[in-house]
KEGUPA-199531 format. One line per 4 residues: number of its first residue (from 1); for each residue x, y, z of C-alpha. Coordinates in steps of 0.1 Angstrom, whole numbers, plus 5000, padded with zeros to 4 digits. Layout:
NUM) X:Y:Z | ...
//
This chain:
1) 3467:5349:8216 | 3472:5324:8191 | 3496:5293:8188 | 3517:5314:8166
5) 3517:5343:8199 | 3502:5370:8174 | 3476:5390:8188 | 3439:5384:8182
9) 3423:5404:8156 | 3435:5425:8127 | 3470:5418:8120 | 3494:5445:8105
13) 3487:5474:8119 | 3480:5505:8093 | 3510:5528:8102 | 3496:5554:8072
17) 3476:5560:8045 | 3488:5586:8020 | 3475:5599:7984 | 3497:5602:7954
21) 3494:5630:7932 | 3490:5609:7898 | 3484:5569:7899 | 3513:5544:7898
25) 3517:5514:7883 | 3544:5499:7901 | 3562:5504:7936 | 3595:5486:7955
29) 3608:5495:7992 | 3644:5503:7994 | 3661:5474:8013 | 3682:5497:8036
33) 3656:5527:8041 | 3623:5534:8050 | 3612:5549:8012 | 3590:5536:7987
37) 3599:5542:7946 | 3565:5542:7929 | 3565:5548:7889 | 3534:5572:7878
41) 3522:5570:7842 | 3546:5562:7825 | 3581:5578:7825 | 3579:5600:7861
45) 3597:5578:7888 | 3590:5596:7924 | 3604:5584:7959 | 3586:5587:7990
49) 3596:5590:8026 | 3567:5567:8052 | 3551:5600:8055 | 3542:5605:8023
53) 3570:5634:8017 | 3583:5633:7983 | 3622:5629:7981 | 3623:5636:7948
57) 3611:5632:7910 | 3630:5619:7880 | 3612:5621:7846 | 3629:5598:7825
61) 3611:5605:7789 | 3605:5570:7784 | 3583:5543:7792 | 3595:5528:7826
65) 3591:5489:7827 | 3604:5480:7858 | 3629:5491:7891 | 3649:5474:7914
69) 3670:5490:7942 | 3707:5481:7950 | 3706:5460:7980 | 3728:5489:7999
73) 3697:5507:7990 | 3722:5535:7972 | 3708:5531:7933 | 3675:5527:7919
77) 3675:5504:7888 | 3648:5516:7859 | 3645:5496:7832 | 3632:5511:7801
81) 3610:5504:7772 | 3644:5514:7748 | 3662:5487:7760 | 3682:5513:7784
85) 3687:5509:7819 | 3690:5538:7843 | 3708:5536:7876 | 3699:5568:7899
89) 3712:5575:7929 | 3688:5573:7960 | 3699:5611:7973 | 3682:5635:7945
93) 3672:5608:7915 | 3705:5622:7894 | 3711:5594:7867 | 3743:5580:7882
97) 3749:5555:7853 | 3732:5545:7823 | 3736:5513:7804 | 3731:5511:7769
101) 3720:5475:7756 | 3731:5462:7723 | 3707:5476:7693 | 3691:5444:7696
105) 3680:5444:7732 | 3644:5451:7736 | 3626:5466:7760 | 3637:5455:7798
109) 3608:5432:7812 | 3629:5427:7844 | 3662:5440:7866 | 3676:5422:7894
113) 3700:5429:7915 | 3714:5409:7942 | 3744:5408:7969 | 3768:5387:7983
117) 3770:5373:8014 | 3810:5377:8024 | 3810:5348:8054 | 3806:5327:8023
121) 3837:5337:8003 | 3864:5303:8000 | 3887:5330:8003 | 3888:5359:8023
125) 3893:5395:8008 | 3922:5416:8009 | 3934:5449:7988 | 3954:5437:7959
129) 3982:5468:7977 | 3974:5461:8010 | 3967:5494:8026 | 3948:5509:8004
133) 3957:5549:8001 | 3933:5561:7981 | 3908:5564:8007 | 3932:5591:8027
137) 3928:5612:7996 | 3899:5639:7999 | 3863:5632:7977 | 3866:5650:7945
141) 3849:5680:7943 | 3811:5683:7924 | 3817:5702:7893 | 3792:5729:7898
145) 3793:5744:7864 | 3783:5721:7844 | 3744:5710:7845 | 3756:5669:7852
149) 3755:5652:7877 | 3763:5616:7868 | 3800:5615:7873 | 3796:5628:7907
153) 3774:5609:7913 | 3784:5573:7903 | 3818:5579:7921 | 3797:5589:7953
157) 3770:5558:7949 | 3790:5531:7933 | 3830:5535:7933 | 3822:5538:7971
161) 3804:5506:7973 | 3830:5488:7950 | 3857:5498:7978 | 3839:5476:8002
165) 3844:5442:8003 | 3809:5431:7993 | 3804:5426:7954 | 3768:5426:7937
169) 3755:5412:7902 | 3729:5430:7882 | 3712:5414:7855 | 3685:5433:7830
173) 3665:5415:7808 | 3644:5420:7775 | 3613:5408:7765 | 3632:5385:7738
177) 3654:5366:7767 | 3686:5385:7766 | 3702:5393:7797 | 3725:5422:7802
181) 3748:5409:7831 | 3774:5432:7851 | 3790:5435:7881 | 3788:5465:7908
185) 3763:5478:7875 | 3795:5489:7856 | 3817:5465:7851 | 3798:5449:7821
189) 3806:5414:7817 | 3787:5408:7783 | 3746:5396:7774 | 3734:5358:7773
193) 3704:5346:7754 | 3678:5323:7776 | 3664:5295:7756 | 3627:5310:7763
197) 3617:5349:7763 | 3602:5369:7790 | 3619:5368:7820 | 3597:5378:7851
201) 3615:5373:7883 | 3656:5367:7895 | 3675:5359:7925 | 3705:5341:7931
205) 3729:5319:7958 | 3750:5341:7982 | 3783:5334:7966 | 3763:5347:7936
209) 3776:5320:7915 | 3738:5300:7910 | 3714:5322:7894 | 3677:5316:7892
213) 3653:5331:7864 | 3611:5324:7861 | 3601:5327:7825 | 3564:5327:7817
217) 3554:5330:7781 | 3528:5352:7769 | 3499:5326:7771 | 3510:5323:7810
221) 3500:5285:7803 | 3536:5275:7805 | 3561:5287:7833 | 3596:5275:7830
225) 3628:5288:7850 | 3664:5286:7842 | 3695:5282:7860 | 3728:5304:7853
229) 3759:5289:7866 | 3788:5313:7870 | 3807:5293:7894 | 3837:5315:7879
233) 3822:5339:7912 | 3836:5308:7935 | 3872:5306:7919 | 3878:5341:7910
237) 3862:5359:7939 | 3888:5380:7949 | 3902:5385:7915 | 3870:5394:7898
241) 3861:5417:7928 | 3893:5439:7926 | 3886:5439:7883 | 3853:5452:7888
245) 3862:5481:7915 | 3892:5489:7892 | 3872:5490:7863 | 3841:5507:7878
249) 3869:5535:7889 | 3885:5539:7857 | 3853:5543:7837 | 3838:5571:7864
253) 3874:5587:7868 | 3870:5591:7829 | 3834:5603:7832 | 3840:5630:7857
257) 3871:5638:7837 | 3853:5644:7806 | 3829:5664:7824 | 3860:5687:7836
261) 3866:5693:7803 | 3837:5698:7790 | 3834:5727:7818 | 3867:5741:7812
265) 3858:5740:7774 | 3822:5757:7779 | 3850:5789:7795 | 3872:5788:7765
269) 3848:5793:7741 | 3830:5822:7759 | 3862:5835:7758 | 3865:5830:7725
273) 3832:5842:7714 | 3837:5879:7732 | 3873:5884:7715 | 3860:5875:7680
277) 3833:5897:7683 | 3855:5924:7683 | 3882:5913:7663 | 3856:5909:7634
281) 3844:5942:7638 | 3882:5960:7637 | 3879:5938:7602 | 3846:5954:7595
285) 3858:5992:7605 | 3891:5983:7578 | 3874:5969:7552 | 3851:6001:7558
289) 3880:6026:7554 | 3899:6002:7524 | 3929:6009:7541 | 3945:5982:7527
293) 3959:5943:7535 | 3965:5953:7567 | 3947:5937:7601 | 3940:5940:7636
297) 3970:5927:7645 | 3992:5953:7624 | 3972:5981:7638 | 3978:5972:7671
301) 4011:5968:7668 | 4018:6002:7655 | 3998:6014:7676 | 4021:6002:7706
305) 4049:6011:7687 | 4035:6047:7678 | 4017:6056:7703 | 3996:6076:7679
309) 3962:6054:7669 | 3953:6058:7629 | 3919:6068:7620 | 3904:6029:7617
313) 3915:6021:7648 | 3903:6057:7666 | 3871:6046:7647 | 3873:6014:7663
317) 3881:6023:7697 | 3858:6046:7700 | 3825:6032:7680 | 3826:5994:7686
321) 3843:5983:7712 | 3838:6015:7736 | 3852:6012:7771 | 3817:5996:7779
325) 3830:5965:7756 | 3863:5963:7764 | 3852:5958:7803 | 3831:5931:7793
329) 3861:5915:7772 | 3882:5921:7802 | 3855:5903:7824 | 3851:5874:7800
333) 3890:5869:7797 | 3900:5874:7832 | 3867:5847:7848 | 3874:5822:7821
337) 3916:5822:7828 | 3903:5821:7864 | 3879:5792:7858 | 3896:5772:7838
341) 3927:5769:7863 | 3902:5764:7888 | 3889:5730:7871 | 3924:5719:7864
345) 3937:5728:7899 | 3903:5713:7918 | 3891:5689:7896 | 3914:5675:7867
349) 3947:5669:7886 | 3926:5653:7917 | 3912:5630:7893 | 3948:5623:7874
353) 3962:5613:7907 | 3928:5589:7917 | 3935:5573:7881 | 3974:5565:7885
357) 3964:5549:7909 | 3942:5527:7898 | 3956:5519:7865 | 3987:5511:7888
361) 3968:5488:7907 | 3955:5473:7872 | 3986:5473:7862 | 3994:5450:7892
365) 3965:5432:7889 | 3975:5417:7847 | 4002:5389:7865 | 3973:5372:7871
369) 3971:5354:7846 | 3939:5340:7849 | 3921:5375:7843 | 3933:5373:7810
373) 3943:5412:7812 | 3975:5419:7785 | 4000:5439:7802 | 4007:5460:7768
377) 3972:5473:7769 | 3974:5484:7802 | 4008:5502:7796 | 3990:5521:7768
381) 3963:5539:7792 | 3994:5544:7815 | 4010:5562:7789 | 3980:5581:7777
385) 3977:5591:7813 | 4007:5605:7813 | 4003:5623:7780 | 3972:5637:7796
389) 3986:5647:7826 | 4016:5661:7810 | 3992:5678:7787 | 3973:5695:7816
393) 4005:5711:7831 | 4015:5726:7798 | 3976:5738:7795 | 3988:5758:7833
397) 4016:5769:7824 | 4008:5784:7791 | 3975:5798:7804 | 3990:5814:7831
401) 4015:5832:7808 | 3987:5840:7784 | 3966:5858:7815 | 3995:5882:7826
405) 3998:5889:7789 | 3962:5899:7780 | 3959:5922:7815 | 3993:5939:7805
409) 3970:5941:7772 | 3936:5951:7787 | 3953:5978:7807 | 3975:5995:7777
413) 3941:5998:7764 | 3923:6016:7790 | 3951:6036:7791 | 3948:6046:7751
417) 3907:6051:7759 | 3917:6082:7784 | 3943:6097:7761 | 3914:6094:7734
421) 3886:6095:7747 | 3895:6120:7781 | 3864:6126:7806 | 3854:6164:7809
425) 3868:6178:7841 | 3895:6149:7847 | 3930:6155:7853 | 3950:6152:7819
429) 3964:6122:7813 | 3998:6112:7823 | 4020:6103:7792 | 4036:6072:7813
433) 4020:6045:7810 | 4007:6028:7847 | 4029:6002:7861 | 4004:5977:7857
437) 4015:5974:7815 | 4045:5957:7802 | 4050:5967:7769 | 4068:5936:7758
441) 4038:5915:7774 | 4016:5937:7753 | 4036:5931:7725 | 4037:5892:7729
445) 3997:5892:7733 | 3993:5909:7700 | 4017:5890:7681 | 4010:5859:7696
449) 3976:5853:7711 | 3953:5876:7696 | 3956:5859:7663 | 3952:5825:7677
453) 3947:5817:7711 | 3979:5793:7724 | 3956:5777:7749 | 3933:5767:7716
457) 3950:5735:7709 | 3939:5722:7741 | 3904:5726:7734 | 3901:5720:7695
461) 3909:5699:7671 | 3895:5713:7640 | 3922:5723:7615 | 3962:5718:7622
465) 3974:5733:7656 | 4000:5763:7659 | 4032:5753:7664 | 4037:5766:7702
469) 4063:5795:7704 | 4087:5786:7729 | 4108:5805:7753 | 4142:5791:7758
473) 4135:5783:7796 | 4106:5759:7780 | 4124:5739:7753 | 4140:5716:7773
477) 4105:5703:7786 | 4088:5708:7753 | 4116:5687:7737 | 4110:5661:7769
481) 4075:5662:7766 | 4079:5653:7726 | 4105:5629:7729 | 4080:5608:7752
485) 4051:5612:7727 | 4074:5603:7695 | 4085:5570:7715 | 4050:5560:7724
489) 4045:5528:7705 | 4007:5533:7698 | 4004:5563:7672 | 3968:5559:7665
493) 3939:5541:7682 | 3904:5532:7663 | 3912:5556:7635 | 3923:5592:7660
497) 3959:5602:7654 | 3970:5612:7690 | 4003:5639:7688 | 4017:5665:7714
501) 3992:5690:7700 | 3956:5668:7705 | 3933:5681:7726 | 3925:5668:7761
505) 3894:5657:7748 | 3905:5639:7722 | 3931:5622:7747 | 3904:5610:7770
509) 3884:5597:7743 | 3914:5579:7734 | 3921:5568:7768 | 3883:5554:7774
513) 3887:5536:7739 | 3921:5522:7754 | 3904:5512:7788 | 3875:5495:7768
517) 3900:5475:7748 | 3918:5461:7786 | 3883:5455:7799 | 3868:5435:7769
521) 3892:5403:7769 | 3887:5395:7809 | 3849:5404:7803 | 3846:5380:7774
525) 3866:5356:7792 | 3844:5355:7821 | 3809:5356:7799 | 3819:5328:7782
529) 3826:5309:7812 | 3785:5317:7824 | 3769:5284:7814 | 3725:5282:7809
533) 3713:5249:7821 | 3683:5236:7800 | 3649:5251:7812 | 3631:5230:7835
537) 3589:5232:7834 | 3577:5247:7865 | 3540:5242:7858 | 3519:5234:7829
541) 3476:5235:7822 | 3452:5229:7801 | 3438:5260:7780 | 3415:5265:7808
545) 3438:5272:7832 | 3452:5308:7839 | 3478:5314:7864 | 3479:5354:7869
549) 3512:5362:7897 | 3547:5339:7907 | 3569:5349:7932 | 3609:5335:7938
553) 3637:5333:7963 | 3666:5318:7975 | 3666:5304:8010 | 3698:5298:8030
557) 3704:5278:8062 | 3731:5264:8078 | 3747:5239:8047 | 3713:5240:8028
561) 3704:5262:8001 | 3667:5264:7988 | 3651:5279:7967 | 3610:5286:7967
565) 3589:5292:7937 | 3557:5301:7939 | 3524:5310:7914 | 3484:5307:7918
569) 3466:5287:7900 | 3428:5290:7889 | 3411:5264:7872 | 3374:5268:7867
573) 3360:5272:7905 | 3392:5263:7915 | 3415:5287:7932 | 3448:5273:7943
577) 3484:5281:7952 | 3515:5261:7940 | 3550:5263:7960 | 3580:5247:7948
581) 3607:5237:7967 | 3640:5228:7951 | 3670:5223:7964 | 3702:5238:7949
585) 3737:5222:7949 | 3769:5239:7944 | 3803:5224:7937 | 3833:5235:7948
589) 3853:5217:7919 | 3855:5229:7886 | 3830:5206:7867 | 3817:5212:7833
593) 3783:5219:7851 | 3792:5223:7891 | 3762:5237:7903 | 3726:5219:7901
597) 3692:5215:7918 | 3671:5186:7927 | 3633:5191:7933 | 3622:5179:7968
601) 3589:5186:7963 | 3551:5205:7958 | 3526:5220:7979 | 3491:5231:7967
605) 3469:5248:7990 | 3437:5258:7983 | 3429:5295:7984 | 3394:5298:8011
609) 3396:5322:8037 | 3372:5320:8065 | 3352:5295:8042 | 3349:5316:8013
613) 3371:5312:7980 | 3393:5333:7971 | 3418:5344:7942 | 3456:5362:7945
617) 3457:5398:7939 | 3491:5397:7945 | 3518:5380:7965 | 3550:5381:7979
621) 3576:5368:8001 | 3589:5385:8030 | 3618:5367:8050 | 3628:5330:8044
625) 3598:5311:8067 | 3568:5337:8058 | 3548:5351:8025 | 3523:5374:8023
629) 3494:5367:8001 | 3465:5396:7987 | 3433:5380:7984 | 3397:5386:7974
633) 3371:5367:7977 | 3352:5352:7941 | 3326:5382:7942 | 3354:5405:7948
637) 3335:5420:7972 | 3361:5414:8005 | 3399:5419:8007 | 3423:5403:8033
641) 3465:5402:8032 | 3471:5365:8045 | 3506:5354:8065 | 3516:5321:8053
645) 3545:5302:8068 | 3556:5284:8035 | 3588:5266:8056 | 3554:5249:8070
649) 3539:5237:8046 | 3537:5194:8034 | 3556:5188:7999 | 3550:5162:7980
653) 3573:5145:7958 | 3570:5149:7922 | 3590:5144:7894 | 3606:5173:7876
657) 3589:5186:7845 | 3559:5165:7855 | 3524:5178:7848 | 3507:5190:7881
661) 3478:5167:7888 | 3452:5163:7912 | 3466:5132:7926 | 3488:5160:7948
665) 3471:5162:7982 | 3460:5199:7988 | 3458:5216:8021 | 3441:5242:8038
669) 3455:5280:8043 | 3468:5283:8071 | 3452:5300:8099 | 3475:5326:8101
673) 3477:5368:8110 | 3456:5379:8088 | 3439:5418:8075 | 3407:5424:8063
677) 3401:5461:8042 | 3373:5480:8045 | 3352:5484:8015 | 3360:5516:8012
681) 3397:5504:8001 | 3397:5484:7971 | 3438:5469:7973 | 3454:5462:7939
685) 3489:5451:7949 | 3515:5448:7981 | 3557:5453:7983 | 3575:5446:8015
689) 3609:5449:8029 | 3614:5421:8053 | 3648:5433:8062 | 3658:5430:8097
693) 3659:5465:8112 | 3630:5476:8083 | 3601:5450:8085 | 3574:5472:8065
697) 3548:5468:8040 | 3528:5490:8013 | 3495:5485:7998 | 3483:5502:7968
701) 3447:5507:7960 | 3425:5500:7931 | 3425:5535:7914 | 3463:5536:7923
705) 3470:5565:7941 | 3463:5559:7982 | 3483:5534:7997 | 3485:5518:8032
709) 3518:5514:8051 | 3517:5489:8078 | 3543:5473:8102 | 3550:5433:8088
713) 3553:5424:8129 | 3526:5446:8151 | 3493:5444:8155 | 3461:5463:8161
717) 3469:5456:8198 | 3501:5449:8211 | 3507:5420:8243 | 3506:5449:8264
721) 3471:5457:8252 | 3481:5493:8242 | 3470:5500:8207 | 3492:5512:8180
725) 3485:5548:8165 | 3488:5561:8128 | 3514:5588:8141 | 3535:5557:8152
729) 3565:5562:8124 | 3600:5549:8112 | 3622:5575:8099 | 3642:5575:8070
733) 3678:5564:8083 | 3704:5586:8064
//
């Protein structure tokens, strides 16, 4: 054993080795879980389980730049080459939310998201209503006919997460230094400009208010890092917390919402679709016989009144729609009545209730006046709420009616067919009608929904609406329901008239343009309170000088926050790696600038394992004492992954923005645990998850399809002396 107690020998021991089915170019370990993302070519985003099986496979169509998981491990972040970035949820890849940049956000070079820690909060958390009842109310159903997922999905993977008290920050960046920054991945709080482009890596302070970003220009001579001070995180903790989870709610309520109707409007116009059909060709079978301005709805009617059909409509009976078509109207009619209440009984008023509450609680929420929220906004999603809600009962009510109506309908037609159309070697017909037809219903369905559908106002908005006929049991809630939309204050909103007869659609969209419009003023209020601290020069070199990977995070101790930045240097014959350690200061006052950092100092150390030089492949850190470091030697010819304790190391004072001279002392790389490959595995690049609880590794070959898994803390030989085995596993932890 060594001084460190590690075992002799080869150090990590190689749990698997696995072969993807097409090369990838990049690769992250889910904090929470043993999986692996990898990204193949260049749009297909896969996720592995340790033994290799796939969980699943998201094509994205577009260049994928770069991931990041959630640190509840619940969303994968994919940043695009369109300037988009996709959040899909862990389960089955679905795209759970998708955040469009501004048109002039470029393609995202980078995506961090980090965590709080909540043992660092000033203030503790607490529901802004106490006892919080929306989490005795059942999960809203998936709306299976519809091909989306998203809505489901982003109330299952983030609304979830935004009812715990834990709040995280995700920023996206461009090539051009814009940064898209929002909370919980929703709650967009606006996009800053850095002074420099290209941001590579990010992490930030517990309390999230001190945010670090390396930039490294495209000449990789330069690196620079900035510091984003949202202290506003520190004041407005709990405040900010219960904005985001209200906002993040809203917006998904409205998403799953719209798919609903979208569903429900998918029925409605199969429904529609079958009854035209036919209607057109009674027109056609008319027009045919020039029997004059009469239509469809006149021959009917006679019909009914008659008993006795007239040639067209024998004609029509009989040739187009046939008892064959009028089954299939019958089907059409009777599933889409059934469907449609279905989606408003199981998914539309479920989701009403989940949204009065939480536009109460925002309601709540504007007295606080330093949220900037205005009160009268609020009241106007409240009453478009309302409206909607109101809106969806009338839809019922009047669909219900219309439904006994059209079976009264279907059934006096059957009924003509056998006095018509009688089948050889029945029983004559019976010259009552069945039971199952009210005339008067029959009548009602001619006069009044075969012309137009009632329900159709609901659904479209192309043309002026039918007045509704009303029953006298109805007009006093008609005349109610009127009343309420005459007095509502706001009559039009971005340029869409909203009245009694708008369809639900056009309500939502209303409604999501109303939510924007509460959400923007608290949002600009908070982005304009992020400040950017002027760049400070991490390293700088002669043209000669090439520095090829950095690495950075945030270290935390006991009244001490750090933070570690580190790159490899090679400069002619020599290879060496630079550490920075800063340390980070954070106000609790409300100073013009309250948080800062103060350099403490530098280590170099030069890059020679077991006497022979070597150059970074790749590196990374994996808890807040050790790194891991890929190396090769000059000839490329031997690989080795190298522990380095960089807590350990000597740093010597320099002065910030100073250029990095060889007047700083070097030192040797540390004996440490060490790997060696065979030649038979060429490694290109490593990702780890030093997580308590996960403690894993991956290596990725050369030609970028096998990869190693190995364990960050055994070896090849254990204290015991028993040796570790490849069937040796961690399973996925649901």
């Amino acid at each position: 054993m060594n001084a460190q107690g590690y075992a002799q020998g080869q150090a990590f021991t190689i749990l698997n080795e696995k072969v993807l089915p097409a090369p990838a170019r990049l690769l992250s370990w889910c904090p929470t879980m043993d999986i692996i993302a990898f990204v193949a070519d260049t749009s297909t985003v896969s996720v592995h389980r340790m033994s290799g099986q796939r969980v699943w496979t998201q094509d994205v169509n577009v260049r994928v730049e770069c991931i990041a998981w959630k640190p509840d491990g619940k969303l994968l972040a994919i940043g695009l080459d369109n300037g988009a970035t996709l959040l899909c949820d862990v389960n089955d890849g679905s795209v759970a939310h998708k955040i469009d940049a501004s048109y002039a956000f470029g393609k995202v070079c980078m995506v961090g998201w980090v965590q709080e820690d909540p043992t660092q909060r000033q203030r503790k958390f607490r529901r802004p209503d106490g006892q919080d009842i929306e989490k005795f109310m059942p999960r809203l159903n998936k709306i299976t006919s519809t091909s989306k997922a998203g809505a489901h999905s982003v109330l299952d993977a983030i609304v979830q997460s935004a009812d715990e008290a834990v709040m995280d920050v995700l920023i996206a960046a461009d090539d051009q230094g814009h940064l898209h920054v929002s909370i919980f991945g929703t709650f967009f709080l606006g996009t800053v400009t850095l002074p420099v482009p290209a941001p590579a890596h990010h992490s930030s302070t517990s309390t999230l208010s001190t945010h670090i970003i390396t930039v490294a220009d495209k000449g990789v001579q330069n690196r620079q890092w900035s510091l984003l001070d949202m202290s506003f995180f520190r004041h407005y903790n709990v405040s900010i917390r219960n904005l985001a989870s209200i906002s993040t709610k809203v917006f998904s309520l409205i998403a799953y919402l719209a798919e609903a109707f979208e569903a429900m409007t998918a029925e409605w116009k199969e429904m529609k679709r079958i009854q035209q059909l036919y209607m057109e060709a009674c027109v056609e079978t008319i027009e045919e016989h020039g029997a004059g301005p009469v239509t469809p709805v006149i021959e009917l009617f006679q019909l009914l009144m008659t008993g006795i059909p007239s040639s067209v409509l024998r004609e029509w009976l009989t040739d187009r729609l046939t008892e064959r078509g009028l089954k299939r109207w019958e089907k059409a009619s009777v599933s889409g009545y059934a469907a449609i209440r279905r989606l408003v009984v199981e998914h539309v008023h479920p989701a009403l209730d989940r949204l009065a509450l939480a536009l109460t609680k925002l309601e709540k929420l504007s007295s606080d006046q330093s949220l900037d929220l205005h009160r009268q906004h609020v009241q106007r999603c409240l009453d478009l709420h309302r409206m909607l809600f109101m809106q969806s009962h009338f839809l019922l009510r009047i669909m219900n009616e219309e439904d006994v109506r059209f079976k009264s309908f279907a059934a006096w037609l059957r009924f003509i067919f056998d006095e018509i159309s009688p089948v050889e070697g029945a029983p004559p017909p019976n010259d009552d009608a069945p039971d199952e037809i009210d005339a008067t219903k029959v009548a009602e369905f001619i006069v009044r929904c075969l012309p137009q559908s009632r329900i159709r106002p609901y659904f479209e908005n192309e043309g002026p609406a039918l007045p509704r006929q009303q029953r006298p049991e109805e007009a006093s809630d008609i005349k109610m329901s009127k009343t309420f939309m005459n007095d509502w204050s706001i009559q039009q909103i971005e340029g869409d008239a909203v009245s009694d007869e708008a369809s639900l659609e056009n309500i939502l969209k209303t409604l999501r343009l109303s939510s924007i419009e509460v959400f923007r003023a608290p949002a600009q209020m908070l982005r304009e309170k992020i400040s950017i601290h002027p760049q400070k020069l991490l390293a700088t070199g002669n043209p000669e000088g090439r520095s090829t990977s950095s690495i950075l995070r945030v270290v935390e101790r006991v009244n001490e926050k750090e933070v570690f930045m580190a790159y490899d240097v090679t400069h002619g014959s020599e290879r060496a790696l630079h550490v920075h350690r800063y340390l980070i200061r954070e106000e609790s006052g409300s100073d013009a600038n309250p948080c800062s950092t103060l350099l403490v100092g530098i280590a170099v150390v030069n890059l020679e394992a077991n006497g022979e030089p070597c150059e970074v492949k790749d590196l990374a850190f994996v808890d807040d004492q050790s790194m891991l470091l890929l190396l090769c030697t000059s000839d490329s010819s031997k690989y080795v992954l190298w522990a380095l304790d960089y807590s350990s190391l000597t740093y010597s004072p320099l002065a910030e923005g100073s250029v990095i001279t060889t007047d700083i002392p070097s030192q040797p790389l540390q004996t440490s645990r060490k790997h060696w490959f065979d030649a038979a595995f060429v490694p290109r690049a490593i990702a780890v998850n030093g997580r308590a609880g996960r403690r894993i590794g991956c290596v990725m070959a050369e030609e970028q399809q096998r990869y190693l898994i190995f364990d960050l803390d055994a070896d090849d030989e254990s204290e015991d002396g028993t040796a570790h085995t490849d069937e040796e596993e961690i399973d996925m932890e649901e």
